[in-house]
C-alpha positions in Angstrom: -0.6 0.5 -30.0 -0.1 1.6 -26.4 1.6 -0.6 -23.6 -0.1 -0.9 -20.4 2.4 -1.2 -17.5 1.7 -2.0 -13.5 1.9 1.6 -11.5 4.2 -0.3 -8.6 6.5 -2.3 -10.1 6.9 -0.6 -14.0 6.7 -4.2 -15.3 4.9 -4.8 -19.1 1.6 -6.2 -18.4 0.1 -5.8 -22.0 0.2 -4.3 -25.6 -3.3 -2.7 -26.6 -5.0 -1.5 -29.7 -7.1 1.4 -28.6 -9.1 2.8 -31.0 -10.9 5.9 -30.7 -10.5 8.6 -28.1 -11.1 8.7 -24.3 -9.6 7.1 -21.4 -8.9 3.1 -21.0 -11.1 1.8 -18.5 -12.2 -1.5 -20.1 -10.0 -3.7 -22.2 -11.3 -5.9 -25.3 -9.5 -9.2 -25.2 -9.4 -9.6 -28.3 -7.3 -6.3 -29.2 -5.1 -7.3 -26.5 -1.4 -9.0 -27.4 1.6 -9.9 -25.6 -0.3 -10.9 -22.1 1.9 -11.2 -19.2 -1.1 -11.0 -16.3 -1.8 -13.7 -13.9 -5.7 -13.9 -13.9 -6.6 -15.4 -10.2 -10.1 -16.0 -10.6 -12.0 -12.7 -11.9 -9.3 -10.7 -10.9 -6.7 -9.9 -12.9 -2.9 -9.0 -11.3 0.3 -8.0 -12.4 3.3 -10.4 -11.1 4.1 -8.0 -8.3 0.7 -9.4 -7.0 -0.7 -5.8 -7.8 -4.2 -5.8 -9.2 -4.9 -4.7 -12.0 -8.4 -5.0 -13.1 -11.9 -7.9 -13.6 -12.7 -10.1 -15.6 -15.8 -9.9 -16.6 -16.2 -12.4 -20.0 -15.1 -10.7 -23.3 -13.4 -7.2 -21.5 -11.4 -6.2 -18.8 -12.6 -3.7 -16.4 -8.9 -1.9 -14.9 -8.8 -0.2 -11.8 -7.7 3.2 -12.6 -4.2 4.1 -10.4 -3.1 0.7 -10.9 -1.3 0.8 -14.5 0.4 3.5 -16.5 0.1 4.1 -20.6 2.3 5.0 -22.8 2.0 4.7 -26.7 -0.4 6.3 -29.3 -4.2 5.7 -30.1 -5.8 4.9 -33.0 
């Protein structure tokens, strides 16, 4: 489970199940838990006002200097 945390502010935005290898660039709402985002619209921003990533339906698309990981993959 890794924790996805805003690059400015160090505040938890969400836990993620990522399975398989490779970088996180798109999101699965549905493997997403503990959601602490404020979605304006498409875009999706931390509480700092620092965004994050898109909405674009049934994934998120993050920006890629705008979170940090830490955790293990699956």
């Amino acid at each position: 489970m890794l924790t996805l945390r805003c690059a400015r502010c160090r505040q938890k935005l969400f836990k993620y199940l990522k399975v398989g290898k490779g970088r996180v660039l798109r999101c699965y709402k549905q493997r997403m838990s503990h959601d602490h985002t404020v979605h304006d619209g498409r875009v999706v921003r931390c509480q700092c006002g620092n965004a994050i990533g898109q909405d674009v339906g049934t994934w998120i698309k993050l920006e890629r200097n705008a979170f940090t990981i830490t955790g293990t993959k699956v």
